[in-house]
N, CA, C and O atoms as a GROMACS GRO file, in nm:
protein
  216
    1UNK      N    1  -7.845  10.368   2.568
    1UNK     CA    2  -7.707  10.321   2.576
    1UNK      C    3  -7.615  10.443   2.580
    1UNK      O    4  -7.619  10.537   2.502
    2UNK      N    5  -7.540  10.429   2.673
    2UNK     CA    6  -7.454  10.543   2.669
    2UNK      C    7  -7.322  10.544   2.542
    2UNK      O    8  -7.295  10.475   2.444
    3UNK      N    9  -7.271  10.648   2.600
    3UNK     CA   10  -7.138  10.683   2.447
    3UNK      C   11  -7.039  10.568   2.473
    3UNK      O   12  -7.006  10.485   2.389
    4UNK      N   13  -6.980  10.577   2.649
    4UNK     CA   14  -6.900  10.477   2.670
    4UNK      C   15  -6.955  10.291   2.676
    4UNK      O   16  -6.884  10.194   2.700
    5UNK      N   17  -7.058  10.294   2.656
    5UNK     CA   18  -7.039  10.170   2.618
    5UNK      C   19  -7.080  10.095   2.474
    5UNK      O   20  -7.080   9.975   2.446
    6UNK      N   21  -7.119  10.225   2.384
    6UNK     CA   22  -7.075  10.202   2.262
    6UNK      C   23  -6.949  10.212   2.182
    6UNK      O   24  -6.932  10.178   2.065
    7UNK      N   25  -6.833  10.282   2.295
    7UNK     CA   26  -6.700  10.271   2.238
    7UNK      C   27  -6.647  10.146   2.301
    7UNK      O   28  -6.533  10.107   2.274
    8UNK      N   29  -6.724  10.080   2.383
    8UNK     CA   30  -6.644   9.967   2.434
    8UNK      C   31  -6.690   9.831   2.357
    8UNK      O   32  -6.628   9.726   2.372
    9UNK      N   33  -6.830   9.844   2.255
    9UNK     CA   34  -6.901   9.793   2.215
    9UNK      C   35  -6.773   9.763   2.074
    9UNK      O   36  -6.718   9.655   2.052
   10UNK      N   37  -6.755   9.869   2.010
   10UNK     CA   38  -6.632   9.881   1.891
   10UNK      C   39  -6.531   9.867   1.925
   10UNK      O   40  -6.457   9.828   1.834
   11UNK      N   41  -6.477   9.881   2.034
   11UNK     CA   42  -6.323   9.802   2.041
   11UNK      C   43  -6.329   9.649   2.043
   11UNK      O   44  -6.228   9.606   1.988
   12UNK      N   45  -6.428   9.528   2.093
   12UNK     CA   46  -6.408   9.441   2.102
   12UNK      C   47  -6.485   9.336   1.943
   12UNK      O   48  -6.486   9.218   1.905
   13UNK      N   49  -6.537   9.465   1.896
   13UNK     CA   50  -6.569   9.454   1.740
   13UNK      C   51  -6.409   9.463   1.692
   13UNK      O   52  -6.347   9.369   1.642
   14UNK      N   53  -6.376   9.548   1.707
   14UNK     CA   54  -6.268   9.587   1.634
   14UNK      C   55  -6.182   9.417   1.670
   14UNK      O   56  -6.160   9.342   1.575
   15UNK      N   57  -6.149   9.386   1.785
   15UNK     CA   58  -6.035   9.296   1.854
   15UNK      C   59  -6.102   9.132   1.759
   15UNK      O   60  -6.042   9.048   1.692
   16UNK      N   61  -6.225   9.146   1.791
   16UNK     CA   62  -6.295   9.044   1.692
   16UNK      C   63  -6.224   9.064   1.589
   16UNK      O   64  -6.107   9.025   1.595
   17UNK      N   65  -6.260   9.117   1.490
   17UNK     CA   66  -6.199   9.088   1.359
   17UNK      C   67  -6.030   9.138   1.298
   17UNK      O   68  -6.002   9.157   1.180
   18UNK      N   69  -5.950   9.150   1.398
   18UNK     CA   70  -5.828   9.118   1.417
   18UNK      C   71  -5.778   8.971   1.436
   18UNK      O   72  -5.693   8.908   1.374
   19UNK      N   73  -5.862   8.934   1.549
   19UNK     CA   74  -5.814   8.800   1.583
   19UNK      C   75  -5.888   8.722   1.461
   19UNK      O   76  -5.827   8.616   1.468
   20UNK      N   77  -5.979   8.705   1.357
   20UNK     CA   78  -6.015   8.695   1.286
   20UNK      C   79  -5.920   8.632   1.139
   20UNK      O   80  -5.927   8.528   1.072
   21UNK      N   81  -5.836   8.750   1.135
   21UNK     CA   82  -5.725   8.785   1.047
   21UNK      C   83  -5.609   8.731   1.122
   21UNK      O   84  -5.514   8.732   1.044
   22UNK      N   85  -5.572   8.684   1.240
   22UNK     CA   86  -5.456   8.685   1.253
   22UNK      C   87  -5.454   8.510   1.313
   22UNK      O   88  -5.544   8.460   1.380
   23UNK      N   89  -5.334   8.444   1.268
   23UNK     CA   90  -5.336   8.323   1.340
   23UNK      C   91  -5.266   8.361   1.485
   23UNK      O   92  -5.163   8.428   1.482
   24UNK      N   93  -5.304   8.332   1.570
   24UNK     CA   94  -5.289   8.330   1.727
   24UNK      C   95  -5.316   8.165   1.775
   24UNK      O   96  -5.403   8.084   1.743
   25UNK      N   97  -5.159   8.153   1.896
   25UNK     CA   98  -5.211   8.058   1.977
   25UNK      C   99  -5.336   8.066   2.057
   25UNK      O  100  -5.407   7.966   2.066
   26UNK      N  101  -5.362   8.152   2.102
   26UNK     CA  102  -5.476   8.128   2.207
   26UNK      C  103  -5.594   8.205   2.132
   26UNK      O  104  -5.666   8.273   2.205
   27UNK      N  105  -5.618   8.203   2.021
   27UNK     CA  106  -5.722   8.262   1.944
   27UNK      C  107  -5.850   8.183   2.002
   27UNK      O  108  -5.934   8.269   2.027
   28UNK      N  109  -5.893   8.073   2.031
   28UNK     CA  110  -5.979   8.054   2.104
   28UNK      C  111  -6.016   8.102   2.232
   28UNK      O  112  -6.130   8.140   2.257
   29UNK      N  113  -5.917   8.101   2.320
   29UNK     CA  114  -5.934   8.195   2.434
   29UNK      C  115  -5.978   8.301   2.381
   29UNK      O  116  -6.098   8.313   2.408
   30UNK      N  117  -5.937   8.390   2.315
   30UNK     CA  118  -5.981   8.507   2.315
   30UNK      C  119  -6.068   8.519   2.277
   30UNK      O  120  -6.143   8.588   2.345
   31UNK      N  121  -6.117   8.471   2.162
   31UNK     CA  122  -6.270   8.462   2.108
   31UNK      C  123  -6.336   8.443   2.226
   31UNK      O  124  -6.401   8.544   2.250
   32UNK      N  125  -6.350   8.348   2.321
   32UNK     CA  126  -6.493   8.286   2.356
   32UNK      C  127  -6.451   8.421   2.493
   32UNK      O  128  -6.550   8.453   2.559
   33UNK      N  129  -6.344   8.479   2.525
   33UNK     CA  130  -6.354   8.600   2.664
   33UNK      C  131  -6.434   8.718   2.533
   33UNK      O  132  -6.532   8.765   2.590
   34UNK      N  133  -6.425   8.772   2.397
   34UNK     CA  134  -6.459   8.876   2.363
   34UNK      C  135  -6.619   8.811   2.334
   34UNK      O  136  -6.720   8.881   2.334
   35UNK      N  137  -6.618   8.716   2.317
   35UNK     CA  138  -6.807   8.694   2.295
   35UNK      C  139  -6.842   8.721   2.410
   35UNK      O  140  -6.905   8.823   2.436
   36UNK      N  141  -6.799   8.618   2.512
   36UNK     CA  142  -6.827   8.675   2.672
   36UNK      C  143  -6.887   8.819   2.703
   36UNK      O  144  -6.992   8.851   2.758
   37UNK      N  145  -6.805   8.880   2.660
   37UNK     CA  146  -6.794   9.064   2.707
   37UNK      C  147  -6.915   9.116   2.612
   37UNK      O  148  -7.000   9.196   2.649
   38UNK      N  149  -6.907   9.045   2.455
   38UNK     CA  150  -7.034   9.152   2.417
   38UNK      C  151  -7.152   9.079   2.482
   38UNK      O  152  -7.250   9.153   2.495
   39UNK      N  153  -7.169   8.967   2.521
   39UNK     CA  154  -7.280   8.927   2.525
   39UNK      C  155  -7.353   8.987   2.713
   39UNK      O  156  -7.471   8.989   2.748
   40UNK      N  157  -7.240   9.023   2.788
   40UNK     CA  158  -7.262   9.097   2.914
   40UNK      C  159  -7.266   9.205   2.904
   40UNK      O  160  -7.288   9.265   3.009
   41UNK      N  161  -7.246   9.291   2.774
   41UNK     CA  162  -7.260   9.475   2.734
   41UNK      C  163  -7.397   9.454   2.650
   41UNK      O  164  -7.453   9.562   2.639
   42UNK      N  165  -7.467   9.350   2.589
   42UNK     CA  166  -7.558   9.332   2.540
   42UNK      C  167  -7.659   9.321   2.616
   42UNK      O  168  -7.761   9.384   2.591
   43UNK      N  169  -7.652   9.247   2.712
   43UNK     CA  170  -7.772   9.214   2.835
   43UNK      C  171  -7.768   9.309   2.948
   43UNK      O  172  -7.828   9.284   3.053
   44UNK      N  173  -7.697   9.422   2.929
   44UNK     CA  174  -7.688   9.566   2.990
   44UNK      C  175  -7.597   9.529   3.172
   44UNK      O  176  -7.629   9.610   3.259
   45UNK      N  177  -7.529   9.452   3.202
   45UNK     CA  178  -7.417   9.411   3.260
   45UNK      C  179  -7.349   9.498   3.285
   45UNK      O  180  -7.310   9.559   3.185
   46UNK      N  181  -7.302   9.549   3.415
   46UNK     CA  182  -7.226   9.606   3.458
   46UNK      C  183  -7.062   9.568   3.458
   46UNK      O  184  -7.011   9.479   3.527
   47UNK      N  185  -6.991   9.659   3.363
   47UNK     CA  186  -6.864   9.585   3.330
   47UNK      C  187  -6.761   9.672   3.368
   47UNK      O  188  -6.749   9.776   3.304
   48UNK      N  189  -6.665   9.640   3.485
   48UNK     CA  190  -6.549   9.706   3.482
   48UNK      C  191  -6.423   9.675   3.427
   48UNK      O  192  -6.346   9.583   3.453
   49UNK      N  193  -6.414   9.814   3.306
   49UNK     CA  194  -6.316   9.767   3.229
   49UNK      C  195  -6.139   9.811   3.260
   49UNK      O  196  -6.042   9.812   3.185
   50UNK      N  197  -6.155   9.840   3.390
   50UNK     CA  198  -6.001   9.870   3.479
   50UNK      C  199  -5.980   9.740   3.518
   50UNK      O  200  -5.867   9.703   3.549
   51UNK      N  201  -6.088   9.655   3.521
   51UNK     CA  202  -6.030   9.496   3.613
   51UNK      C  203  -5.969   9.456   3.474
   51UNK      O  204  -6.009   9.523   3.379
   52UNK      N  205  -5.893   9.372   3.451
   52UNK     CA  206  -5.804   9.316   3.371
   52UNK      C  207  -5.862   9.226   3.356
   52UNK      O  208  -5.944   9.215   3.447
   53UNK      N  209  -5.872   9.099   3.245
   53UNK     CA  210  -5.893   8.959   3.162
   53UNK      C  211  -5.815   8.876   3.208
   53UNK      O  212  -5.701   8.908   3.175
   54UNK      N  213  -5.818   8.773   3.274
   54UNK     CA  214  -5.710   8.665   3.308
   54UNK      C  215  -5.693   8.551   3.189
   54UNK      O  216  -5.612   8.459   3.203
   0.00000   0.00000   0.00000
């Protein structure tokens, strides 16, 4: 595993347990796009992280 996708691995750790702590309207959205993402950096997925989240 490379460096950069263990720092990309901890930011959406990190965003996890923010949204965690925080009440948010769309806290479901975001949850099920940040499971999304680890679970495609987990299964070794090619992820470009310049494309933006809709």
């Amino acid at each position: 595993m490379s460096t950069y996708e263990i720092g990309a691995f901890e930011a959406l750790e990190w965003a996890w347990n923010v949204l965690r702590t925080e009440d948010t309207e769309n806290k479901a959205k975001a949850t099920t796009q940040i499971r999304d993402m680890l679970f495609k950096l987990g299964s070794g997925t090619q992820v470009d992280f310049k494309q933006s989240l809709a």
